[in-house]
C-alpha positions in Angstrom: 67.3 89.9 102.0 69.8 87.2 102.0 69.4 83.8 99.3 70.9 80.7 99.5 74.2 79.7 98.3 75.1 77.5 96.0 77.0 74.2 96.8 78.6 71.6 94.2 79.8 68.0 94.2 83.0 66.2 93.3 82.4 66.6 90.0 81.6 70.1 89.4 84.6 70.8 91.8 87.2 68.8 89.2 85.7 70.9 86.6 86.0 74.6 88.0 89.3 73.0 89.1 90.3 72.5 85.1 88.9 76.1 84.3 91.1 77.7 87.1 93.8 76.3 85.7 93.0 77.6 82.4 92.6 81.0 83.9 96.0 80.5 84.8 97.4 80.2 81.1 97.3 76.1 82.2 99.8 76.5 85.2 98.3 74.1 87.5 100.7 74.7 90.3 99.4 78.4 89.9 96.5 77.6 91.8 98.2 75.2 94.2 100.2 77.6 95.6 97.2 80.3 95.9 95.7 77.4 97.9 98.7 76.7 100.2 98.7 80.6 100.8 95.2 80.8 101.5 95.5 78.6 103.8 98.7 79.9 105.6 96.4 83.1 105.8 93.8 81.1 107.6 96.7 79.7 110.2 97.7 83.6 110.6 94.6 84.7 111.2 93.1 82.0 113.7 95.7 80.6 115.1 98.5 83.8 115.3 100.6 82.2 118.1 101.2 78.4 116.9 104.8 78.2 116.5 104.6 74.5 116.5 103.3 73.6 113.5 102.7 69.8 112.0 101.2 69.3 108.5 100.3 66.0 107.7 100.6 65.9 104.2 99.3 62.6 102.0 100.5 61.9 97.8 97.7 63.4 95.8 97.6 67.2 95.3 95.6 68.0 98.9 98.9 67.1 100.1 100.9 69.1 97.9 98.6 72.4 99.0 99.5 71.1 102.4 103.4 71.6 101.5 103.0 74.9 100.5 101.7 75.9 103.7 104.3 74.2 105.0 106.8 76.1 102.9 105.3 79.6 104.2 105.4 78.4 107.7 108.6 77.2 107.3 110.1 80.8 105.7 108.1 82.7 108.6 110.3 81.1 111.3 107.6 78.9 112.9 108.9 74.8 113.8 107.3 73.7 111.2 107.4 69.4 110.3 105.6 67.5 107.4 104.2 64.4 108.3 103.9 62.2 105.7 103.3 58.5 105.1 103.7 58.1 101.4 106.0 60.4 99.0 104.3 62.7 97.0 102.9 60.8 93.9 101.7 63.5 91.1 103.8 66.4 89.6 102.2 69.0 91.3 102.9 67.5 94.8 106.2 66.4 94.0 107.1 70.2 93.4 105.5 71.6 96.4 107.3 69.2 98.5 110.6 70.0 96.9 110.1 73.6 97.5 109.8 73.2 100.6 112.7 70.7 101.1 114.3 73.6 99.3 113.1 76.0 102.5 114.9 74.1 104.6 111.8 72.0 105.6 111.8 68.5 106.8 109.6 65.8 106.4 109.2 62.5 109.4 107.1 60.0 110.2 104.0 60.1 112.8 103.2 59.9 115.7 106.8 61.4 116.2 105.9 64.4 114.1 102.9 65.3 116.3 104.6 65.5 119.7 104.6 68.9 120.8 102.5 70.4 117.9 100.3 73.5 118.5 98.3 73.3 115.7 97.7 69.9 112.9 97.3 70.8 109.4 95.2 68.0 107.5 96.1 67.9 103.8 95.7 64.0 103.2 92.8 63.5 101.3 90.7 65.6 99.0 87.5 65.7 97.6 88.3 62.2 95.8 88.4 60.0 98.6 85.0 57.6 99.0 86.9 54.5 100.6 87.4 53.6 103.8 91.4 54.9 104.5 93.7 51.8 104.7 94.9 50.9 108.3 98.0 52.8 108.9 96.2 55.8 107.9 93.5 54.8 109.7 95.9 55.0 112.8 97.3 58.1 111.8 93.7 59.9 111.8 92.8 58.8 115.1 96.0 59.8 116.6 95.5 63.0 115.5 92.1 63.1 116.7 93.1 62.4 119.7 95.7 64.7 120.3 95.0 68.2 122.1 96.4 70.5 119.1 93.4 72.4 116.9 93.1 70.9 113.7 92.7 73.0 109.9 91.5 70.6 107.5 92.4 71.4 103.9 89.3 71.4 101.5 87.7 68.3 103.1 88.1 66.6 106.6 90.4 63.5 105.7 88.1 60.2 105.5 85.0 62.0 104.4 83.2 61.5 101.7 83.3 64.7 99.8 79.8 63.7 97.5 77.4 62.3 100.7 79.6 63.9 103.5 79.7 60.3 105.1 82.8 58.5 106.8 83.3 55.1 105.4 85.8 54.2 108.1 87.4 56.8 110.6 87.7 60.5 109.5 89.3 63.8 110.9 87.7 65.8 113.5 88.6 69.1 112.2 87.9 72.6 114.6 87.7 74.3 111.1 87.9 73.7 107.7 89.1 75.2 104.4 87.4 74.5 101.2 88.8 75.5 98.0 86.8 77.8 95.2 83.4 76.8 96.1 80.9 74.6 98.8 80.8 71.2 99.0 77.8 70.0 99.3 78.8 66.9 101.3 79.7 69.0 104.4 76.6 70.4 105.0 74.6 67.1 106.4 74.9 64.5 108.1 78.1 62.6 109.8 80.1 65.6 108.2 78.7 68.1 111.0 80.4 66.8 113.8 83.9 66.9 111.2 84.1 69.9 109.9 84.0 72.1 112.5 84.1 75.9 110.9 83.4 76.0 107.4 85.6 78.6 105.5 85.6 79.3 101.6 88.5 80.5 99.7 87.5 80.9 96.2 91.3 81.3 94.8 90.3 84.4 92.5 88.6 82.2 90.2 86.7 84.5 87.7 82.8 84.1 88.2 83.0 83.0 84.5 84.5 79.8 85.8 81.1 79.1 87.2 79.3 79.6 83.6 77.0 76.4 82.8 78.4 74.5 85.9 75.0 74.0 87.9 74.6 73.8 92.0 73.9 70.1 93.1 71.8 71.7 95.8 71.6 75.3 97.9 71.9 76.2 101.0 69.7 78.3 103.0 70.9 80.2 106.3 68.6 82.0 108.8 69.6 84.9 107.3 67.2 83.8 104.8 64.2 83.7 106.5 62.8 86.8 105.8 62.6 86.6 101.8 60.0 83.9 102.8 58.0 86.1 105.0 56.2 89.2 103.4 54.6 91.8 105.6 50.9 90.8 105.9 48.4 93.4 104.3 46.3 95.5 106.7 43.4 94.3 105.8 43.9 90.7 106.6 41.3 88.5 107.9 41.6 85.0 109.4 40.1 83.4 106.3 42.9 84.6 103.9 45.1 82.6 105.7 43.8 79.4 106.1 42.7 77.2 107.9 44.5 73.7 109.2 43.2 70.5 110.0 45.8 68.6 112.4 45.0 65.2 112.9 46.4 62.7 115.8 46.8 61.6 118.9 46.0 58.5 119.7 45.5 57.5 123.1 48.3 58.3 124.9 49.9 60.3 122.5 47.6 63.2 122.8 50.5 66.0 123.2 52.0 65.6 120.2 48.8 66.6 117.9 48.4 69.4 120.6 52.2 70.6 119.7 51.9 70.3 115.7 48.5 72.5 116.3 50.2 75.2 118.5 53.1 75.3 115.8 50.3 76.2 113.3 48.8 79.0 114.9 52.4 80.5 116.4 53.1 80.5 112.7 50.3 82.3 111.4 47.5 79.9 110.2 44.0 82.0 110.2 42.7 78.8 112.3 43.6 75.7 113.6 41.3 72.5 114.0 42.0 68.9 115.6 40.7 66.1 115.2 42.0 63.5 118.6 40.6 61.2 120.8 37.8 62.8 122.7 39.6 62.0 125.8 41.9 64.5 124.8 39.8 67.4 124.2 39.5 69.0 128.0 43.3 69.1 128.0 43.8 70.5 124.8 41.3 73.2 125.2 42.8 74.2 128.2 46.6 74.6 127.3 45.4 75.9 123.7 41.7 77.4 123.8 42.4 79.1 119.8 42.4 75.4 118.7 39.3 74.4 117.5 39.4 70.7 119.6 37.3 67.9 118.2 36.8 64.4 119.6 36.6 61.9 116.8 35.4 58.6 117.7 34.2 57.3 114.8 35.8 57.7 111.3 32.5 59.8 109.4 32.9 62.3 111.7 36.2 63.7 110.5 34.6 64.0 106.7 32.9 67.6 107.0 36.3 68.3 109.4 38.1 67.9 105.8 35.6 69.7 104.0 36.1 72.8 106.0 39.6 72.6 106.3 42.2 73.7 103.8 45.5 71.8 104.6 45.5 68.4 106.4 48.5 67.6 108.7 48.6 63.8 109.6 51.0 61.8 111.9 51.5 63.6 115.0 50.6 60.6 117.7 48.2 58.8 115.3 49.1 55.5 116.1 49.6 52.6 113.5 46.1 50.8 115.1 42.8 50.4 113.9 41.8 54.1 114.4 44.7 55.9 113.4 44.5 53.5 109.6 40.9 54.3 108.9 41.4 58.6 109.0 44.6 57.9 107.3 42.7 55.8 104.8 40.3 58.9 104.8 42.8 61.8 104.4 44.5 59.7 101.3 41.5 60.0 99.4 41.4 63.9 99.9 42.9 66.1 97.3 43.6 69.0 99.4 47.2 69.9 100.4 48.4 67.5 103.0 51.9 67.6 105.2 52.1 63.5 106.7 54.4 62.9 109.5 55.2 60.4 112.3 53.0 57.4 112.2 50.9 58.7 108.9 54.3 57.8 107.3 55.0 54.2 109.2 51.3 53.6 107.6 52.4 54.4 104.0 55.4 52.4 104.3 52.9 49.7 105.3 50.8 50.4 101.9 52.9 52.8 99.3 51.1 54.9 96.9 51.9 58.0 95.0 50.8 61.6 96.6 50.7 64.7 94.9 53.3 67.5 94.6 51.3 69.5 96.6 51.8 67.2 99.1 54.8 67.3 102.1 56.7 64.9 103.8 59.0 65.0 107.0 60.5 61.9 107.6 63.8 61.1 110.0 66.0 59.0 108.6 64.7 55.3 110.2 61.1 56.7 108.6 63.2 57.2 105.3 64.6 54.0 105.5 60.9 52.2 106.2 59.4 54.4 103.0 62.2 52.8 101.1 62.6 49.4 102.4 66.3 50.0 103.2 68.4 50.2 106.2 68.4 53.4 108.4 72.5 53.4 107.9 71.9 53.5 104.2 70.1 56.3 104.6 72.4 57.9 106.3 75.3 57.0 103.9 74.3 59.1 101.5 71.2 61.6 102.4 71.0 63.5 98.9 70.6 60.2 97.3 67.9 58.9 99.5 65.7 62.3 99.9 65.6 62.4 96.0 64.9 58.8 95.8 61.9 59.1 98.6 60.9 62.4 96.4 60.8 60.2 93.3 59.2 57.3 94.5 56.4 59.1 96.3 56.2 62.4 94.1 55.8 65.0 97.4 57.9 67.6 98.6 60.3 65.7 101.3 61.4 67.1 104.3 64.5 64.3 105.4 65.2 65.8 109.0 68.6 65.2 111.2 71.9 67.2 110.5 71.4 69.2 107.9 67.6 68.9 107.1 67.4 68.1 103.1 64.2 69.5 101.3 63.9 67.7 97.9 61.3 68.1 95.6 60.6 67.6 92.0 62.3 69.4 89.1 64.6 71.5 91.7 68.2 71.0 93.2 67.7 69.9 97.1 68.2 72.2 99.9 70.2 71.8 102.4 68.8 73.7 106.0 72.3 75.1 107.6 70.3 75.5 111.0 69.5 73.6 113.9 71.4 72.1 116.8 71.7 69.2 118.6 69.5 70.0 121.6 66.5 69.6 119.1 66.7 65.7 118.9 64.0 65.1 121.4 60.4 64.1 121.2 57.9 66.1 119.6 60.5 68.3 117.8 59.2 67.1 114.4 55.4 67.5 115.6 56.4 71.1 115.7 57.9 70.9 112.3 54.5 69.4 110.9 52.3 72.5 112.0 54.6 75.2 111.0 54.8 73.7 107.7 51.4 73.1 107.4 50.5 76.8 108.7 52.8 78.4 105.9 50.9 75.6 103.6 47.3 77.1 104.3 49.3 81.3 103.9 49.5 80.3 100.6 53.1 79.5 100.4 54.5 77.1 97.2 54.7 73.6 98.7 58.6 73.7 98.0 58.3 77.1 99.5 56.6 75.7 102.2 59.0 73.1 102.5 62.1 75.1 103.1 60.5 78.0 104.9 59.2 75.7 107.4 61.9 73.2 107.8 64.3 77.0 108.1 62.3 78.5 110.6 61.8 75.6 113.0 65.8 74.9 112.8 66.5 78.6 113.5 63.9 78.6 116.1 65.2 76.0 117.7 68.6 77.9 117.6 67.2 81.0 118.9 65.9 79.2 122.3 69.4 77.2 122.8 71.2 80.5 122.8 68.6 81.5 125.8 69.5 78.6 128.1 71.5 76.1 126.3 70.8 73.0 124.2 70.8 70.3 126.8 66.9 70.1 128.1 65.9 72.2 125.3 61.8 71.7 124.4 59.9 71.8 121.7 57.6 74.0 123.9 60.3 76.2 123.9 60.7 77.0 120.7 57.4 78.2 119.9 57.4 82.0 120.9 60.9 82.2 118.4 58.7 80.7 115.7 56.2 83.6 116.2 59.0 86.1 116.5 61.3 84.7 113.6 58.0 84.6 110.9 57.2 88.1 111.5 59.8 90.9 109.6 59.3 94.2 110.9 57.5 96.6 109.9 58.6 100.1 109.2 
């Protein structure tokens, strides 16, 4: 079984920074160089045949790892140039760059620097950069992005923020990147994915000591961690023992999308699966999914014994916002049973905020986020961690924030961050999916967080598995739902 991994912020990097330097008898510069030689070993083992090499190298002490890779390019025999618009402006960086001087390097100005290059080392900016980069930077950064040459960023893409993994202004587009003695957890969401490129660690022989009473701002879950979520069933399982799912929705015209959250829930393993829809959609629903238990609600009393029966409620797939669609969510507020809202059931709330319970799960996208919170969808997107906790503390559920790098929050735990997914999933009815599988795992008996992560993992990986078949472009969330089935089920020996 695989777990997460841990990733940190800013500030827990500055501090395992400090105790690697201590590990070092206090020699700073110790663990620059093992940083500029960790990342010449990168260069030698991706990129074996650049001869032409550019660095470009800014003042603080990203740069001066940046001139130590320059000084072992540079004492290999490769045409190695720094680029540099500013001299080096700490000790540490001044002494790197004067090694290399001392190598016989040479340092000139961009876009000269560039011409010719086979691969672009970025070492301008660190983990401490959170403002938008000044003009002639600025310049520099989207010259480099634009030339043909791969690009190894140093630690963090140049222009990212290290803490969110936003861009304030223009940032590196990096074809991999290098981080230094542990994850950051910016570069996991967000704007960062289309920056980073690959992520690579290089942990600079820090003793795990180093890491004693220095918490995780959040973990990371791969799909390699799917099956610690999914135990072999017993052999005498029944239907009842794992539950039973209520998925409510579709609104006229929307009737598909309640009719995808309820095949989610049965493809991931719910004992039985009931809607509640328009009566209109019934025939079809029965037809494409004849397991589903299809119910035509017209008016609002007959979804009450629905809920009785029912162990967990999923709301929002194609409700609507009208006068049906408020009166069952007005309904399914006052239940006490676990509940996983979505789509519409979360425009509503916005509409009328209240506290749910922690049992509870949400699965917003980010303008859904932003409605909940009465900000801006680009606020939202500025900083992810910070609005999926403030979402989990204003409404008290598990949240689900979808896009890039899916964050689960929920209370009293460190978020996680879904390394999974790709870009062919951002079409319609993706997150209807989403709703029933969480809901499914919900009714197993799953922990909400559990339920949360498991759910949010297995749809992204799902989705991964049926790109691989045929390509992300076009993808469906139809197509995704025999990997669900497949991916929830370990084998069994």
């Amino acid at each position: 079984m695989h777990s997460p991994f841990p990733l940190y912020d800013a500030d827990a990097l500055r501090l395992l920074e400090a105790r690697g330097t201590a590990s070092s008898d206090g020699d700073a510069f110790a663990l620059m160089a093992r940083a500029g030689q960790a990342s010449w070993r990168r260069v030698l083992k991706h990129w074996p045949q650049a001869q032409r090499i550019a660095v470009v190298c800014g003042p603080g002490n990203n740069g001066g790892d940046g001139y130590v890779l320059a000084r072992h390019a540079q004492e290999s025999g490769r045409n190695v140039q720094v680029v540099s618009l500013l001299p080096p402006a700490t000790p540490l960086a001044r002494r790197a760059c004067d090694e290399y001087l001392a190598a016989g390097g040479r340092i000139v100005e961009a876009p000269e620097g560039l011409q010719g290059a086979e691969l672009i080392v970025d070492a301008l900016f660190g983990i401490g950069l959170s403002r938008e980069p000044d003009a002639a930077t600025a310049a520099l950064i989207e010259t480099i992005n634009a030339h043909p040459a791969p690009v190894l960023a140093l630690d963090v893409p140049s222009g990212l923020d290290a803490r969110s993994g936003s861009a304030p202004g223009t940032a590196i587009v990096a074809d991999r990147t290098l981080q230094f003695i542990a994850r950051h957890r910016g570069l996991r969401t967000g704007v960062a994915m289309d920056h980073v490129g690959e992520l690579e660690l290089a942990t600079l022989d820090l003793p795990m000591s180093s890491f004693d009473g220095i918490a995780p701002a959040a973990s990371a879950y791969r799909h390699d961690a799917l099956h610690g979520f999914f135990p072999l069933r017993p052999r005498d399982s029944h239907k009842g023992r794992n539950g039973h799912v209520l998925c409510i929705g579709g609104d006229a015209g929307s009737g598909g999308a309640v009719m995808l959250a309820a095949d989610a829930a049965l493809h991931c393993g719910a004992g039985l699966v009931s809607v509640a829809t328009r009566p209109a959609h019934v025939p079809a629903l029965l037809a494409r999914r004849p397991e589903a238990m299809a119910h035509g609600i017209d008016d609002v009393e007959q979804l009450t014994h629905l809920l009785e029966r029912a162990d967990v409620i999923a709301i929002g797939p194609g409700v609507g916002q009208g006068a049906w669609g408020q009166a069952l969510f007005d309904l399914v507020l006052a239940c006490a049973k676990p509940r996983v809202f979505d789509a519409d059931a979360l425009n509503l709330l916005a509409q009328s905020p209240r506290r749910l319970n922690e049992c509870d799960v949400m699965t917003p996208h980010p303008g859904e986020a932003a409605r909940l919170l009465g900000i801006a969808t680009v606020d939202v997107q500025r900083d992810r961690f910070a609005a999926a906790n403030a979402l989990r503390e204003r409404y008290g559920a598990q949240v689900v924030l979808k896009g890039a790098g899916s964050i689960v929050a929920s209370p009293e735990a460190v978020p996680a961050v879904i390394c999974a997914g790709n870009p062919g999933m951002a079409v319609g009815g993706m997150g209807d999916l989403l709703t029933g599988c969480i809901a499914a795992l919900l009714a197993q008996g799953f922990a909400p967080r559990d339920a949360a992560i498991a759910g949010a993992l297995l749809h992204a990986s799902a989705g991964d598995a049926a790109a691989r078949v045929d390509g992300e472009r076009g993808l469906l969330p139809s197509d995704l739902l025999p990997w669900l089935r497949r991916l929830a089920n370990p084998m069994r020996r």
